[in-house]
TORTI-247245 format. One record per residue (C-alpha): x, y, z; residue number from 0; residue in three letters. Coordinates in Angstrom, 2 decimals, decimal comma. Example, Ala and Ser with C-alpha at 12.3 -4.5 7.8 and 13.67 -1.06 7.14 Angstrom:
residues 2
<c1: 12,30 c2: -4,50 c3: 7,80 num: 0 residu: ALA> .
<c1: 13,67 c2: -1,06 c3: 7,14 num: 1 residu: SER> .
end
This chain:
residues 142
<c1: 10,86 c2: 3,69 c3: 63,41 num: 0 residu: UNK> .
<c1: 7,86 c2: 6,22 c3: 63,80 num: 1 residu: UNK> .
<c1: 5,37 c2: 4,10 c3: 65,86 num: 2 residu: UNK> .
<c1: 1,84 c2: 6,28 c3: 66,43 num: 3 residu: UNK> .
<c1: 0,96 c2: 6,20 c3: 69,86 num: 4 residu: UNK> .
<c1: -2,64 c2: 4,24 c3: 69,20 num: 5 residu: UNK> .
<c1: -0,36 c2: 1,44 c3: 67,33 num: 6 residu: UNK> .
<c1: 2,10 c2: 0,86 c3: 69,97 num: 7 residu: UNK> .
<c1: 2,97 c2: -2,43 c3: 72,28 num: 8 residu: UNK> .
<c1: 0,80 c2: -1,55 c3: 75,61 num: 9 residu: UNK> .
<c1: 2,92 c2: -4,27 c3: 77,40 num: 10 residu: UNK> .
<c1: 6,42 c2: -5,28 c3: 77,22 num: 11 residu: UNK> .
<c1: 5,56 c2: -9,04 c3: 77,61 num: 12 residu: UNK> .
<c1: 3,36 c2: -8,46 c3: 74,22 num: 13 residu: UNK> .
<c1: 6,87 c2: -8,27 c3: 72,40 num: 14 residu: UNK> .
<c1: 8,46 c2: -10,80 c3: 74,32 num: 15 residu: UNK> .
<c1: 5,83 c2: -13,11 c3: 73,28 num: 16 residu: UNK> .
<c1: 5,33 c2: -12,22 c3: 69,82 num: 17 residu: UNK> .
<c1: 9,17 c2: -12,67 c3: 69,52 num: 18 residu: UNK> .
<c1: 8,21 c2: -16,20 c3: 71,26 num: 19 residu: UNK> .
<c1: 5,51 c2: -17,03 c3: 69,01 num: 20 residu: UNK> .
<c1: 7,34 c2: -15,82 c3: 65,67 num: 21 residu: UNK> .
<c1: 11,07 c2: -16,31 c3: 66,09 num: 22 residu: UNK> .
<c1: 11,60 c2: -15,06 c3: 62,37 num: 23 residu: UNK> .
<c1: 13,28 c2: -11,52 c3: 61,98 num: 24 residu: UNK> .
<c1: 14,87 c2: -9,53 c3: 59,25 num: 25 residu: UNK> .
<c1: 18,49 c2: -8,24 c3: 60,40 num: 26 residu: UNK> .
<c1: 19,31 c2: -4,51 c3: 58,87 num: 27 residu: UNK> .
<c1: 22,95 c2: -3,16 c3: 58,99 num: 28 residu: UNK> .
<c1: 24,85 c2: -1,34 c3: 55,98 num: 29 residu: UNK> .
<c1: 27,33 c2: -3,08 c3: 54,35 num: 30 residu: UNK> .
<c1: 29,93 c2: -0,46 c3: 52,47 num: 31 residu: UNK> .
<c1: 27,47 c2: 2,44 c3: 52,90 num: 32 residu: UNK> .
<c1: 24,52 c2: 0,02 c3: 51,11 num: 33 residu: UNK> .
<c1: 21,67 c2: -1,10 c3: 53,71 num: 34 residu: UNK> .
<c1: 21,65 c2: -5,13 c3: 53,55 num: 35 residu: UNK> .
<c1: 19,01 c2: -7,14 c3: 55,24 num: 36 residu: UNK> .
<c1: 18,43 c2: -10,93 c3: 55,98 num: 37 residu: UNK> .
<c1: 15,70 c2: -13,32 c3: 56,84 num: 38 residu: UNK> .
<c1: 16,86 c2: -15,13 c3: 60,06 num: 39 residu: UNK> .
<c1: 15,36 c2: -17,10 c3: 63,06 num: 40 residu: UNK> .
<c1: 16,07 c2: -15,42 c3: 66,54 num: 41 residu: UNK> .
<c1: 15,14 c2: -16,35 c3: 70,05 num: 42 residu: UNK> .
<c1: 14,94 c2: -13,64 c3: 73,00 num: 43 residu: UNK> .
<c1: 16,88 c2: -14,21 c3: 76,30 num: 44 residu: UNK> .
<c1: 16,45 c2: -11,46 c3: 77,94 num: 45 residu: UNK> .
<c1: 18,11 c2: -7,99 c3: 76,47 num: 46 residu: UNK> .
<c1: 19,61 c2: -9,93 c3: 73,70 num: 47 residu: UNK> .
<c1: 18,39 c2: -11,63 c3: 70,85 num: 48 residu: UNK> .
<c1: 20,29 c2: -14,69 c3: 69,81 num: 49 residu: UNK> .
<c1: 20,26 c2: -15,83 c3: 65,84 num: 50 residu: UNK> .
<c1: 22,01 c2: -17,47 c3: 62,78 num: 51 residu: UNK> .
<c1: 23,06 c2: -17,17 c3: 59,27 num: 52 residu: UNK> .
<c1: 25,18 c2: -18,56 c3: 56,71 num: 53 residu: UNK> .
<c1: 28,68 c2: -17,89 c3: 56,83 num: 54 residu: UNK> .
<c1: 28,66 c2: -16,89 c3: 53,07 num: 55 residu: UNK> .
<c1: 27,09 c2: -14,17 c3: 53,92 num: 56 residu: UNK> .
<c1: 28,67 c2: -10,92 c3: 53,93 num: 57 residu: UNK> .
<c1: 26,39 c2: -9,50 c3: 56,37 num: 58 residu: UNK> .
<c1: 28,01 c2: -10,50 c3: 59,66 num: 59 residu: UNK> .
<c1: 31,37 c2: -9,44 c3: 58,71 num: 60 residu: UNK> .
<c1: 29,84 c2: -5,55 c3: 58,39 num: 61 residu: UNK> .
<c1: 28,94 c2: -5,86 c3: 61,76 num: 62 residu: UNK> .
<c1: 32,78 c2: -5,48 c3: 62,84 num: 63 residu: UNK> .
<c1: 33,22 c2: -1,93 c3: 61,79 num: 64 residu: UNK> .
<c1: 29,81 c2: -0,63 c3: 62,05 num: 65 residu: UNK> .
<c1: 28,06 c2: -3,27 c3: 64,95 num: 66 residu: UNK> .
<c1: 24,26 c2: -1,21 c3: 65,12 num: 67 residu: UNK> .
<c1: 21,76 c2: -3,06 c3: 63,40 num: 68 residu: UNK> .
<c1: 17,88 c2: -3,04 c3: 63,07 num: 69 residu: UNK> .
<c1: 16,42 c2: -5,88 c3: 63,57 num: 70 residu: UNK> .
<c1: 12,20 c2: -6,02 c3: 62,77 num: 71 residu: UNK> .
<c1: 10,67 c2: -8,92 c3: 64,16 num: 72 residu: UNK> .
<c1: 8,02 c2: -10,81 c3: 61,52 num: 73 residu: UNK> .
<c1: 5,16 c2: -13,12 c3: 61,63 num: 74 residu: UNK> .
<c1: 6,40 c2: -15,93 c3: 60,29 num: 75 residu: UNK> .
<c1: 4,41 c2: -19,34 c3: 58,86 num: 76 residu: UNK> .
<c1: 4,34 c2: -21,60 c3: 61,67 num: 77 residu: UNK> .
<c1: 7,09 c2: -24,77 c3: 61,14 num: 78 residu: UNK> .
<c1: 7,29 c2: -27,41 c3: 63,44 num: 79 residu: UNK> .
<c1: 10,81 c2: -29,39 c3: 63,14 num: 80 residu: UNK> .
<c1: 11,10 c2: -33,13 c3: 61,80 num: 81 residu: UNK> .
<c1: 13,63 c2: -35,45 c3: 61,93 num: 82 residu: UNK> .
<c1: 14,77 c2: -35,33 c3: 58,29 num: 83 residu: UNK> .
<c1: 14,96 c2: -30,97 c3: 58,93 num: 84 residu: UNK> .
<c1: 17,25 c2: -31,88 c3: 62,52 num: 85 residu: UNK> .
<c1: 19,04 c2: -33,49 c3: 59,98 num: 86 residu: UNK> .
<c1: 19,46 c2: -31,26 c3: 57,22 num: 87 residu: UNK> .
<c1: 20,38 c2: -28,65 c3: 59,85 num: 88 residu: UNK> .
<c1: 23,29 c2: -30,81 c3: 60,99 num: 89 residu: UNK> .
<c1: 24,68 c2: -30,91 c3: 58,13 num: 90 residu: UNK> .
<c1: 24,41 c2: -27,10 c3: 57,47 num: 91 residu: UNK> .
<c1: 25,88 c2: -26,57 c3: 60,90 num: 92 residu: UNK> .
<c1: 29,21 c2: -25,75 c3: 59,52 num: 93 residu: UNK> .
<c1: 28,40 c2: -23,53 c3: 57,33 num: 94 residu: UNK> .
<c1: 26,16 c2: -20,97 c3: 59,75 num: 95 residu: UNK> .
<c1: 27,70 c2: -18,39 c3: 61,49 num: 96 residu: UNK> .
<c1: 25,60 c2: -17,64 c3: 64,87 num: 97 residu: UNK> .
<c1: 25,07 c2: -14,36 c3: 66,81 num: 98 residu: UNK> .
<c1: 24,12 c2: -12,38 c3: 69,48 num: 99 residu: UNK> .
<c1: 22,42 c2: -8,94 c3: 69,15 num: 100 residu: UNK> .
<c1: 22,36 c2: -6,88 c3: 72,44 num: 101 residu: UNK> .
<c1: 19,34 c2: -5,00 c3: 72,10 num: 102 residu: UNK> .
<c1: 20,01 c2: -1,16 c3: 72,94 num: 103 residu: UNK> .
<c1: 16,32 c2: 0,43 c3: 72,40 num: 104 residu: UNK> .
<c1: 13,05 c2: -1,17 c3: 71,59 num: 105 residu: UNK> .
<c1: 9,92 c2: 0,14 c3: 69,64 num: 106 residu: UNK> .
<c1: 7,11 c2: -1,51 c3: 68,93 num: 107 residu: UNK> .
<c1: 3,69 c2: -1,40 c3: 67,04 num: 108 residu: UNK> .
<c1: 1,11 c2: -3,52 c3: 66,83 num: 109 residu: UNK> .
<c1: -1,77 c2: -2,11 c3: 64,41 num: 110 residu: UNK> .
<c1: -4,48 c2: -4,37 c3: 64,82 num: 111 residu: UNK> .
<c1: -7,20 c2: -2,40 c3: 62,99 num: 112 residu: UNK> .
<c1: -7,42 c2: 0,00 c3: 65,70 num: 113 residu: UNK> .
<c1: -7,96 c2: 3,12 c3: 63,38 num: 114 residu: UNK> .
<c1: -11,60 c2: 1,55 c3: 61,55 num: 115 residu: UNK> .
<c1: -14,98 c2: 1,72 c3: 62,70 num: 116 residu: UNK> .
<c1: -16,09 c2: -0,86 c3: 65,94 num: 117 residu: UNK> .
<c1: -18,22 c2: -2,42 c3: 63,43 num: 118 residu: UNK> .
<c1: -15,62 c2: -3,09 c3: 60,72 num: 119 residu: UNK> .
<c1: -13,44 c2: -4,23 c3: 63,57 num: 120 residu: UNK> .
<c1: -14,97 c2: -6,72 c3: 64,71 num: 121 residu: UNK> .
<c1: -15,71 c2: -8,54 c3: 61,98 num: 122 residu: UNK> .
<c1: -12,10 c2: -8,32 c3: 60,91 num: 123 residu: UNK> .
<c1: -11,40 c2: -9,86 c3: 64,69 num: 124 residu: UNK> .
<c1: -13,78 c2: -12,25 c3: 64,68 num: 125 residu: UNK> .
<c1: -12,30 c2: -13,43 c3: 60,96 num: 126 residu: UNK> .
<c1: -9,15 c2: -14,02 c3: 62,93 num: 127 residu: UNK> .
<c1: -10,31 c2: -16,01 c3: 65,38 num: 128 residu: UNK> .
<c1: -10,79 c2: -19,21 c3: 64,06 num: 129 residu: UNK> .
<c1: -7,52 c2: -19,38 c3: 62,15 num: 130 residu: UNK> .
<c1: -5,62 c2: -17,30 c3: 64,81 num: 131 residu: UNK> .
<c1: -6,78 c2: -17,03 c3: 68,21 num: 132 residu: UNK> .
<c1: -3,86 c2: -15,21 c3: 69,35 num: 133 residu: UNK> .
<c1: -4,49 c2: -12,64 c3: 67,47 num: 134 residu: UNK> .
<c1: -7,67 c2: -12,05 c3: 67,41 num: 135 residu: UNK> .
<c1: -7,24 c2: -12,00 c3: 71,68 num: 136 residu: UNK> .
<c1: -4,24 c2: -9,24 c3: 70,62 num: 137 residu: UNK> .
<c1: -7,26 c2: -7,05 c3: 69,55 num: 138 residu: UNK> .
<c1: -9,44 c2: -7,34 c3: 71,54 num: 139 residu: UNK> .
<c1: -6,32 c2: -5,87 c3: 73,95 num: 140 residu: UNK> .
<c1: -6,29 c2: -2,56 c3: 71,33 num: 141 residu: UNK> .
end
């Protein structure tokens, strides 16, 4: 990934915790020579990043022969659990296949409007702010 120096993550923590706050990723690997990707939740402990997916899916078998894989962490709609999702889950358990991604090298960008005029950005921040705080205090940081 090509990350421009004014875009990138001026903190490790800031990718710990938007991997925290957004534990939604798309996994990349090739599967026969064609690149496959898939939606999936992941948590961080530590250097590794810890997920699941279904067992139907061919994805996770690739990862025998060829094991590197790009995985782009996503803002994700924000879901709190429920009993009748615990639930659902549980019975889905069987099904999922989980696994564990040691992470190798990290880049990361975070273009927060950076690039326009201080004007222009701070009315973008300040539309934010109301509907996400974090963010908006991510910009402020750029």
């Amino acid at each position: 990934m090509h990350v421009f120096p004014r875009y990138a993550a001026k903190d490790p923590k800031q990718v710990a915790e938007l991997i925290r706050q957004n534990p939604f990723a798309l996994v990349v690997s090739a599967v026969d020579g064609v690149p496959v990707a898939t939606h999936v939740p992941v948590i961080q402990d530590g250097g590794t990043l810890l997920g699941h997916m279904a067992r139907a899916n061919p994805q996770w078998r690739s990862w025998e022969s060829g094991p590197d894989v790009l995985v782009v962490s996503l803002r994700a709609p924000s879901w709190e659990p429920t009993p009748a999702s615990r639930d659902r889950f549980a019975a889905l358990l069987p099904r999922v296949m989980a696994f564990r991604v040691h992470v190798r090298t990290e880049q990361s960008m975070f273009k927060l409007s950076q690039d326009i005029d201080v004007e222009r950005h701070a009315r973008v921040r300040d539309a934010f702010a109301a509907e996400n705080p974090r963010l908006a205090d991510l910009m402020d940081g750029s």
